[in-house]
PAPA-927679 format. One record per residue: residue in one letter; x, y, z of N, C-alpha, C in turn. Coordinates in steps of 0.02 Angstrom, whole numbers, padded with zeros to 5 digits, always signed. Example, Ala and Ser with C-alpha at 12.3 -4.5 7.8 and 13.67 -1.06 7.14 Angstrom:
REM PAPA-927679
A+00660-00284+00390+00615-00225+00390+00660-00165+00390/S+00642-00112+00354+00684-00053+00357+00645+00002+00394/
***
This chain:
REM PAPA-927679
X+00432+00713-00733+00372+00673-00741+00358+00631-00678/X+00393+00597-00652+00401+00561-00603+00380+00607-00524/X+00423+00662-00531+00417+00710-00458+00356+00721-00477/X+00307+00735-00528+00239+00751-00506+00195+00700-00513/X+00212+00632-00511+00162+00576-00526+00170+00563-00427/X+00237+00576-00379+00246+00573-00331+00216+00612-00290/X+00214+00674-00325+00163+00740-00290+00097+00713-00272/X+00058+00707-00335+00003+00656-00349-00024+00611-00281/X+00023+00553-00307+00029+00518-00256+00020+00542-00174/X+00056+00585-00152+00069+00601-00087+00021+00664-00088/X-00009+00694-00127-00071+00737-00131-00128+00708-00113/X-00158+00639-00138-00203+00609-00137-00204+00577-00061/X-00156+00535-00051-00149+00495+00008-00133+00544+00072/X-00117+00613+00069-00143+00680+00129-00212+00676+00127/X-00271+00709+00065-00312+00703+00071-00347+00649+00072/X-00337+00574+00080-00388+00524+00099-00356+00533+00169/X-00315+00530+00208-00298+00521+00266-00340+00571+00314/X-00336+00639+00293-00369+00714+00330-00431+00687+00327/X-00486+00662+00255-00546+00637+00265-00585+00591+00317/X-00522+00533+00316-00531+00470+00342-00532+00498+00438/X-00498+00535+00453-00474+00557+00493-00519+00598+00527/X-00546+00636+00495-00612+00699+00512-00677+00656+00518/X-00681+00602+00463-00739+00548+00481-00756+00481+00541/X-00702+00498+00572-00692+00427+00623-00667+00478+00668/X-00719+00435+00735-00722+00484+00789-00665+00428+00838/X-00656+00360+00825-00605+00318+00855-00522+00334+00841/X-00477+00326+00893-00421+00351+00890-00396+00287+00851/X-00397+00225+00883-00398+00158+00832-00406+00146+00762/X-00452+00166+00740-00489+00156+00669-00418+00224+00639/X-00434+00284+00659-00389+00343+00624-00320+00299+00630/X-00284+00274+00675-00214+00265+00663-00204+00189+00612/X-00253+00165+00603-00253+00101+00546-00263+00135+00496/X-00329+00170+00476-00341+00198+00401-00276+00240+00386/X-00226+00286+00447-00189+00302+00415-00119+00238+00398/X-00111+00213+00438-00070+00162+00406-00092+00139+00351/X-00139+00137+00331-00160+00086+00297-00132+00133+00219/X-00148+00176+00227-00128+00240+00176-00077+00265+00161/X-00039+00254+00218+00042+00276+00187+00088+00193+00153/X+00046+00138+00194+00086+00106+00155+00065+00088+00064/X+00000+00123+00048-00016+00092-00004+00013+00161-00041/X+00016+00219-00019+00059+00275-00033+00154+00260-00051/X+00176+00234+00004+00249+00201-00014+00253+00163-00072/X+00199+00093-00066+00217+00055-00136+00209+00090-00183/X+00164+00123-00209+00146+00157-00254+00204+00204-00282/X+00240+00227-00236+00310+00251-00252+00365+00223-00257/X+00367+00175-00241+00416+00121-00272+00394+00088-00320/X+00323+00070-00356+00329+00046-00403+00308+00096-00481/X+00327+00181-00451+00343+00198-00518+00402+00196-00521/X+00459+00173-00490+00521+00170-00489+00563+00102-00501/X+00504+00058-00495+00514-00036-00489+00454-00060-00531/X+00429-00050-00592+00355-00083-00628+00380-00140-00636/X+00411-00183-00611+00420-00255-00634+00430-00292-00564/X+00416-00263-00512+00422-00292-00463+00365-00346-00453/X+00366-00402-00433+00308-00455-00416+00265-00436-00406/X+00184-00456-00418+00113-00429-00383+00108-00466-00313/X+00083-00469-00290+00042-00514-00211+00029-00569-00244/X+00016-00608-00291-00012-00653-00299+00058-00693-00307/X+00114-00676-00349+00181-00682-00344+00198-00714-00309/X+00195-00672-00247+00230-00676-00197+00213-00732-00125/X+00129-00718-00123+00111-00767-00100+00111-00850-00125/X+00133-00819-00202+00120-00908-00216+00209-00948-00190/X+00273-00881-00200+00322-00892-00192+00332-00924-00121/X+00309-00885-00046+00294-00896-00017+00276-00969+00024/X+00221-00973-00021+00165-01033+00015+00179-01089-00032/X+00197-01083-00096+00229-01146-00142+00242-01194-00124/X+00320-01187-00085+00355-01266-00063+00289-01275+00004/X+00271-01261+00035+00208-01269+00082+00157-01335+00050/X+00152-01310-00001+00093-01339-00036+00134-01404-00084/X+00168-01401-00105+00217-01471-00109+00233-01510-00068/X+00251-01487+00010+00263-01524+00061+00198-01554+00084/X+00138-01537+00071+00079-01554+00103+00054-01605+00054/X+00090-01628-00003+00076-01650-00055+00098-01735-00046/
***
């Protein structure tokens, strides 16, 4: 179940990358959109393997917390 939710995954994020890639005539723009795609490709595979891992909001509040106490 998992190896094809990963397939999936890495099926989809080839084809947005080849698109993104064929549509942008900048060498710049192509090597961000593809970063930008494998890393949301990686999490995505770690969190069918980790569903309880923190969201961003988590993390930033973990983060920036004592920040915001100290400014207090």
């Amino acid at each position: 179940m998992k190896l094809g939710s990963i397939l999936g995954i890495l099926m989809l994020a080839a084809a947005l990358m080849y698109w993104e890639w064929k549509s942008s005539k900048e060498k710049r723009a192509r090597i961000v959109s593809a970063g930008i795609t494998v890393i949301a490709a990686v999490i995505g595979i770690i969190l069918l393997f980790q569903p309880r891992l923190p969201g961003p909001t988590q993390i930033v509040k973990l983060v920036f917390g004592s920040v915001d106490q100290l400014m207090k």
